[in-house]
C-alpha positions as CSV (number, residue, x, y, z in Angstrom):
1,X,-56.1,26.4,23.9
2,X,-58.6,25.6,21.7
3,X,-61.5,23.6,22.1
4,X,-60.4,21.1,18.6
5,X,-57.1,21.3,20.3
6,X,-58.1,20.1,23.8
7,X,-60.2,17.1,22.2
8,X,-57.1,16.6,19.8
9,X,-55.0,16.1,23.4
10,X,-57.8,14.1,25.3
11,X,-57.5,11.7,22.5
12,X,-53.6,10.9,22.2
13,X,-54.0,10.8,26.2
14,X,-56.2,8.2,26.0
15,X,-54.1,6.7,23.2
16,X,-51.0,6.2,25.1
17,X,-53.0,5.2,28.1
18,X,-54.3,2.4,26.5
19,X,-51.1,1.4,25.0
20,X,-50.1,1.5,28.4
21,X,-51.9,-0.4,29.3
22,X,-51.7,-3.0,26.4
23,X,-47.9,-3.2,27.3
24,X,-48.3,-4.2,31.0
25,X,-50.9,-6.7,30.2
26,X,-48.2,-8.1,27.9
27,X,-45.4,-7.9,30.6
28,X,-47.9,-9.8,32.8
29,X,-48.7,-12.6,30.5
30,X,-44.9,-13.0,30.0
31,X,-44.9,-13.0,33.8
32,X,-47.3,-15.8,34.2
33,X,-45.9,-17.9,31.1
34,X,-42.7,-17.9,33.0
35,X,-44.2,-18.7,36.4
36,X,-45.8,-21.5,34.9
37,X,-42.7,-23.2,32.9
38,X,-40.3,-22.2,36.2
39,X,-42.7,-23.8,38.4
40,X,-43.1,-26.7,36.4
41,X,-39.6,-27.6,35.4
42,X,-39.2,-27.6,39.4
43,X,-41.8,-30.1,40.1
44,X,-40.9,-32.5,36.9
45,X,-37.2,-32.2,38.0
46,X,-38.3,-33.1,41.4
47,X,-39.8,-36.0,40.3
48,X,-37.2,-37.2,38.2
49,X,-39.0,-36.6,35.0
50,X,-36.8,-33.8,34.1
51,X,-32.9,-33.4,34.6
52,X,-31.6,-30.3,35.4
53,X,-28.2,-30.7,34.0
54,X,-29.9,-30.1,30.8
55,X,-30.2,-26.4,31.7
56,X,-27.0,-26.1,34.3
57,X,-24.8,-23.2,33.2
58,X,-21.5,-22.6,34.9
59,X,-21.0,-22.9,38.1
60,X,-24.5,-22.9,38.6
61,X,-26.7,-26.1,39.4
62,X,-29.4,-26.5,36.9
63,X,-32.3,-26.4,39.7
64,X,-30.7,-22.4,40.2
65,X,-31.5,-21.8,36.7
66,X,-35.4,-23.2,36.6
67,X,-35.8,-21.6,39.7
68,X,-35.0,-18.4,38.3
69,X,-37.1,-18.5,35.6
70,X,-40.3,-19.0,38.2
71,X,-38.9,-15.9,40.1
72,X,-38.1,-14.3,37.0
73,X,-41.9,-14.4,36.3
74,X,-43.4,-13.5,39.7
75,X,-41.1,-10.3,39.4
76,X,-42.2,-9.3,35.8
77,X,-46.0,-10.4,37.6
78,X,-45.4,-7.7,40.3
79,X,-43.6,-4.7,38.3
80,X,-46.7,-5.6,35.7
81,X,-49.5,-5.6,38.3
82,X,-47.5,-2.9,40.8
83,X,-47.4,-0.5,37.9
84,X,-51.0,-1.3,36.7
85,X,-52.1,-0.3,40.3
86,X,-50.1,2.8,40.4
87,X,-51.5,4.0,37.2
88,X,-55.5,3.5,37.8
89,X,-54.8,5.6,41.1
């Protein structure tokens, strides 16, 4: 291999690395978005400020459903993160 040709590869490596890279910090701002409204559905329904019959689908109970989208979140937060991890190594 050439030496223009190695520098040509080195760049498009670091390309898609940063793209990467760009992608999982977008998963993990998804992630924490999520977290954030899941968590905070729970406490307002808790308190009564929010009913969860609003978002009940089927036969499951509305506090099911905003309770998956705050686990929904710490998952994408983890894969986002685990992946991020696994990569720098």
């Amino acid at each position: 291999m050439m030496y223009s040709e190695k520098i040509k590869f080195n760049y498009f490596e670091k390309m898609i690395a940063s793209h990467k890279h760009k992608i999982l910090e977008i998963v993990i701002l998804i992630g924490n978005i999520l977290t954030v409204l899941g968590c905070g559905g729970l406490v307002l329904g808790l308190f009564g400020l929010f009913s969860f019959d609003s978002v009940a689908f089927g036969l499951s109970s509305g506090i099911r459903i905003v309770g998956l989208v705050a686990i929904s979140g710490c998952m994408l937060n983890a894969i986002g993160h685990g992946i991020l991890d696994y990569s720098k190594n």
